[in-house]
C-alpha positions in Angstrom: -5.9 -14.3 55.2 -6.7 -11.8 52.5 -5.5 -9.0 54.6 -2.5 -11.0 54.5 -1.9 -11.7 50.6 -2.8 -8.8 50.1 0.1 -7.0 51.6 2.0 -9.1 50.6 1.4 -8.5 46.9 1.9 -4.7 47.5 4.8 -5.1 49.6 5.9 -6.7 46.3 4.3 -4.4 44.2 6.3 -1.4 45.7 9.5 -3.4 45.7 9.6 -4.1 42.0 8.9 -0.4 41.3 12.1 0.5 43.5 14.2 -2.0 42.0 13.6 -1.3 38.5 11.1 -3.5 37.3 8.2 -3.1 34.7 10.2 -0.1 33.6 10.6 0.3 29.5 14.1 -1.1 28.2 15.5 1.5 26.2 18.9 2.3 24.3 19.6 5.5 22.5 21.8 5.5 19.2 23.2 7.2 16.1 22.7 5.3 13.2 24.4 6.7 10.1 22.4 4.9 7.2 18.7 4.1 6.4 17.0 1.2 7.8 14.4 -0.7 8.2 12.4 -1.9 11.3 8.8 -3.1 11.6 8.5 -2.9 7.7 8.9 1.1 8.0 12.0 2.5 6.3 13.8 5.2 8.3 16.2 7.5 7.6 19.7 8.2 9.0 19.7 10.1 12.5 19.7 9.7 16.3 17.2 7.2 18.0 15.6 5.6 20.8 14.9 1.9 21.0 12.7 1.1 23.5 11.2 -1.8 24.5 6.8 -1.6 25.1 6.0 -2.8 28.9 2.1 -3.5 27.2 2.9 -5.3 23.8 6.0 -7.6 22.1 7.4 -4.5 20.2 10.1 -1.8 19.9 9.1 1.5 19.6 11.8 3.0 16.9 11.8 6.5 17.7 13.9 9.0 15.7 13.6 12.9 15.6 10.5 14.1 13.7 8.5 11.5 12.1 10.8 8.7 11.9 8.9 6.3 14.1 8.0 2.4 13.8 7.4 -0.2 15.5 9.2 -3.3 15.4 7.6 -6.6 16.8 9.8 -8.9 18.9 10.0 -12.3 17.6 11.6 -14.0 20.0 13.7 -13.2 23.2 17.5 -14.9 23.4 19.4 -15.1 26.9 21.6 -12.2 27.4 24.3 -15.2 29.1 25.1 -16.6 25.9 25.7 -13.3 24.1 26.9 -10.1 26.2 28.4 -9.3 29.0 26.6 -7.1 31.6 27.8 -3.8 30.2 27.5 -4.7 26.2 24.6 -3.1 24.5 24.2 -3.3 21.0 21.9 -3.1 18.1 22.5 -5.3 15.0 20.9 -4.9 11.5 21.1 -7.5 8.5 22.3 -6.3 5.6 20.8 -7.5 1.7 22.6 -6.0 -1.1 22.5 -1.8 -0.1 19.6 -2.5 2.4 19.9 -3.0 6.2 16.8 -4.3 8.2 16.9 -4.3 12.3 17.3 -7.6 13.3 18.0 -7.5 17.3 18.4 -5.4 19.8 20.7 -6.1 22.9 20.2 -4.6 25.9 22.1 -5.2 29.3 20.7 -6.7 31.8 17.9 -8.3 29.4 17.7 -10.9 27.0 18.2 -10.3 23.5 15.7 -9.4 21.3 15.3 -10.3 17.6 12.9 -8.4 15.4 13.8 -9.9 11.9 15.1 -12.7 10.8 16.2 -12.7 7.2 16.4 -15.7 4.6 19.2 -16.0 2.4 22.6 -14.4 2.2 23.0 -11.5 4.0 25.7 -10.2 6.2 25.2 -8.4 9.8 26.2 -4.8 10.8 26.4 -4.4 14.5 26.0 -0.7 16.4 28.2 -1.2 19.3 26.1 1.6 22.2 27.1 2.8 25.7 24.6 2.2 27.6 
């Protein structure tokens, strides 16, 4: 019966690696103004969003050191937001400042990384995925 469950789980194991799964969720953009994310400011450039397979964060990755992690708050169904092929990146903006606030990825939920209080207004980083 082990035997059994056994292969079973690595039947499953090997399928889930085929198909995709456990792999990091990642979107590449340029983004022409400094932001912030995870309480780091970064500067204008091209970078990698990527989601961590071992912890709730975003790894921020832009050339040199421009790097920060970003904790994910919460997760938001995809349904209700994108269509399959949308991927975006959405930042609120306070006065001259613009904080990454989700991260929209197809085939995932969304993820939100900030939530600010107050008024603020949203600039959103349409990327082809």
């Amino acid at each position: 019966m082990k035997k059994r469950i056994l292969m079973t789980v690595g039947f499953v194991a090997v399928f889930a690696v085929i198909l995709g799964y456990g792999q990091p969720a990642s979107i590449k953009a340029m983004i022409d103004f400094q932001f912030t994310a995870g309480g780091k400011v970064l500067m204008a450039g091209q970078y990698d969003f990527k989601r961590d397979t071992t912890a709730p964060v975003f790894r921020v990755q832009g050339e040199g050191k421009n790097f920060a992690l970003a904790p994910v708050l919460t997760r938001l169904s995809g349904a209700i937001h994108t269509t399959p092929e949308d991927a975006h990146i959405v930042f609120d903006k306070v006065g001259d400042t613009y904080i990454l606030a989700e991260i929209w990825i197809p085939g995932e939920d969304g993820f939100v990384l900030a939530m600010t209080k107050g008024e603020h207004t949203h600039k959103v980083i349409n990327v082809k995925y």
